[in-house]
N, C-alpha and C positions, 0 to 999 in steps of 0.2 A: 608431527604431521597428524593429522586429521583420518583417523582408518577404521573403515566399517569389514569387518569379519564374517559373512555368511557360512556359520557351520561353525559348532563347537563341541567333534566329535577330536579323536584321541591328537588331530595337528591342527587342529583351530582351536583347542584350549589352549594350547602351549605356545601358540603364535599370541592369545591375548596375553597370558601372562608375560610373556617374556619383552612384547613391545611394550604392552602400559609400562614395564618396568625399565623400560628404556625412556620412559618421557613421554613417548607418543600418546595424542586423544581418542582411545579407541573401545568405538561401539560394535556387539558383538551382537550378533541374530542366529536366531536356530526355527524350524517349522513351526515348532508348537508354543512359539511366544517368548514372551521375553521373563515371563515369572515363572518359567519352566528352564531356566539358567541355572545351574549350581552356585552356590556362593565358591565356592574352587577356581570358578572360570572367573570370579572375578578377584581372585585374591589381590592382586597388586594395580586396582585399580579403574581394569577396564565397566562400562556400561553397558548394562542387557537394554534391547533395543527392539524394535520389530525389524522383520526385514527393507520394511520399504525406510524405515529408518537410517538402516544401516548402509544405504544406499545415498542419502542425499547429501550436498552439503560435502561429500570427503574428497581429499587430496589423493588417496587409496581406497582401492575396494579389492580385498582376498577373497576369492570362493575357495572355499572347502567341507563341500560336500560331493556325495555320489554323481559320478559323470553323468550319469544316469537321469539327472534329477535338474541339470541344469538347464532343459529347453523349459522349466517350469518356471525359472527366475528370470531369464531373458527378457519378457515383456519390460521389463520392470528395468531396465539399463537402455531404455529407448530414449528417456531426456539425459541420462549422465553425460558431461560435460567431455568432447572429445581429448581434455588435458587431464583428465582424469585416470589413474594407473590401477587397468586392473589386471590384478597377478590370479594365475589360476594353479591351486595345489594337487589337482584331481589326477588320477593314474585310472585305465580301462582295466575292468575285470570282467569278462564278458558272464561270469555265474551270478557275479551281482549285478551289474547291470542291463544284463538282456543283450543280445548279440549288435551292434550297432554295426548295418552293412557296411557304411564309409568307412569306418574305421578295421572292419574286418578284412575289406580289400586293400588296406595298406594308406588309408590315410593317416598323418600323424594326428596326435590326441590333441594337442593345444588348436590346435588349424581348425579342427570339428569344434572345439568350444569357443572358437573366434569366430566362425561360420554362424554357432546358435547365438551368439550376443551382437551380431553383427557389427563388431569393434575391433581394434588392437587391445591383445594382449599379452603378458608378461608368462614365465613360466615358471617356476622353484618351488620351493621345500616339497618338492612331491619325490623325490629320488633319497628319502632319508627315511629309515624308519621310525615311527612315530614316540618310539621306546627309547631310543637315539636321540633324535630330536628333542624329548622332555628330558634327558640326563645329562648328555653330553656337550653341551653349550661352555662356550671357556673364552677368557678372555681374549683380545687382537693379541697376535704377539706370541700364542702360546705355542709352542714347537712340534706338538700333536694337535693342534686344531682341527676338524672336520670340516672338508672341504661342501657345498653345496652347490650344483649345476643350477645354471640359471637361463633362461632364454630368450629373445625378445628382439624384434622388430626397430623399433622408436629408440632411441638415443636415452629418450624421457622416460622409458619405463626400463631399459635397461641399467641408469644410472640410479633409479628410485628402489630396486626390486635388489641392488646390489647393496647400497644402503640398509636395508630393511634387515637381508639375511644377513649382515655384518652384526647388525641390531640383536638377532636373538641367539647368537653365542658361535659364530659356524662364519669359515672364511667364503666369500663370491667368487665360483669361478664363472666367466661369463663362457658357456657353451656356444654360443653363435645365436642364429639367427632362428625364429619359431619353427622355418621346414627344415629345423636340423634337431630337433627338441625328440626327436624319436631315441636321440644317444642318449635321454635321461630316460625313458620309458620303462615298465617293467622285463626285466630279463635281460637288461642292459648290463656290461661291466661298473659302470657307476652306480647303479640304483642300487642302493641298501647294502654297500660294499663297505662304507663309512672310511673313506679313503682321504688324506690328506690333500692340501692344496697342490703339492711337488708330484703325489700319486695320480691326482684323478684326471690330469688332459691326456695320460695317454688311456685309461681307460675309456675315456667318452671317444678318443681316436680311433679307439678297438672294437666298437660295436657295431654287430651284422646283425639290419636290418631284418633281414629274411627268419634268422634265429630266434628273434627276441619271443613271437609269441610260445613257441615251443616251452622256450626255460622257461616263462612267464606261467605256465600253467604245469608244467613240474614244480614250480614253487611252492603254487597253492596247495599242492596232491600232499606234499610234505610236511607244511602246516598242518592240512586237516589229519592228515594222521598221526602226527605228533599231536595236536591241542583236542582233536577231536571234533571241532565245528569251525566254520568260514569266515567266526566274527571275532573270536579273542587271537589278538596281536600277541605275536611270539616275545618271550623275552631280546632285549638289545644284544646280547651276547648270541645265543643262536640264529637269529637272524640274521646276523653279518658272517655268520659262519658258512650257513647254508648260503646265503645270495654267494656268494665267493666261490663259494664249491660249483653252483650253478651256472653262473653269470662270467666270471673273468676264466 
């Protein structure tokens, strides 16, 4: 397939690497251009591209960057092709991103970034942590597999978005429908639990809505006092520990 990647911070690099290495033709975009790409992000093949680049022309289009940051790329998805799948990885963090009223009264997060692009779309790899997702990738088949929620509307981006995440090492489970996508959110029993295929429906079963921002920002408080600042990513091993502790 044809996939442009907007964001190639700690799960947009590993989403290039791990499709180009699946076959797929995929152009990546970041703010500050495309000769501001690591050669890391392109190890296995993918191309650095501008954003409006990364944008045209594809079968798929991933956002992952800050939720935050997404009413600035919107203009820019106003001619893409309504058969066009775009999947969104982003999770609210209200300390980086600024308090977002709709979503603070209890809208789900995909529904607001399907409101700013004014489109259908998909929802995955946002309920895995990023440390996870770059290591623990493993063949179909493997009997510890790591399961990933997934969400979505359209038939078309639910079978594309299940594909994809089979693609970079991690079994599909399909969670239902976008206004159910709140059961992958932060402080969820699935999010960053790295639970198996057989594990994870009855965790996405078991999540209470009203809870989730509470764990959700107990999370953070733990991080920062364990790493000390709001931007380096915990190792894969503690973070599945603490989300566990918090979340299920």
């Amino acid at each position: 397939m044809k996939i442009g990647i907007i964001g190639v911070g700690h799960i947009g690099k590993t989403l290039a690497l791990t499709l180009s290495a699946a076959g797929h033709e995929v152009h990546v975009a970041n703010s500050r251009g495309p000769e501001n790409i690591g050669a890391d992000v392109l190890a296995t093949g993918a191309k650095p591209v501008t954003v409006q680049q990364a944008i045209i022309n594809k079968e798929v289009i991933i956002i992952s960057i800050p939720l935050n940051r997404i009413p600035e790329i919107a203009p820019l998805f106003t001619g893409v092709p309504e058969n066009t799948v775009v999947i969104d990885t982003s999770n609210y963090y209200p300390a980086r991103d600024n308090k977002i009223a709709s979503i603070e009264a209890g809208q789900v997060e995909s529904l607001w970034v399907q409101e700013q692009l004014g489109r259908p779309v998909a929802k995955a790899w946002n309920a895995i942590g990023s440390d996870s997702f770059a290591k623990k990738g493993k063949p179909a088949g493997s009997p510890d597999r790591i399961a990933i929620p997934i969400a979505a509307d359209r038939e078309l981006d639910r079978k594309v978005t299940r594909t994809l995440v089979e693609d970079t090492g991690f079994d599909a489970f399909d969670a239902g429908a976008l206004q159910e996508s709140w059961r992958q959110q932060p402080g969820a029993p699935g999010y960053c639990t790295d639970l198996s295929l057989k594990e994870l429906p009855a965790a996405i079963a078991a999540a209470d809505k009203a809870r989730l921002p509470k764990r959700r920002d107990l999370a953070v408080a733990a991080f920062q006092e364990r790493l000390g600042d709001a931007t380096t990513n915990p190792d894969a091993d503690y973070g599945v520990r603490l989300s566990r502790v918090l979340f299920m």
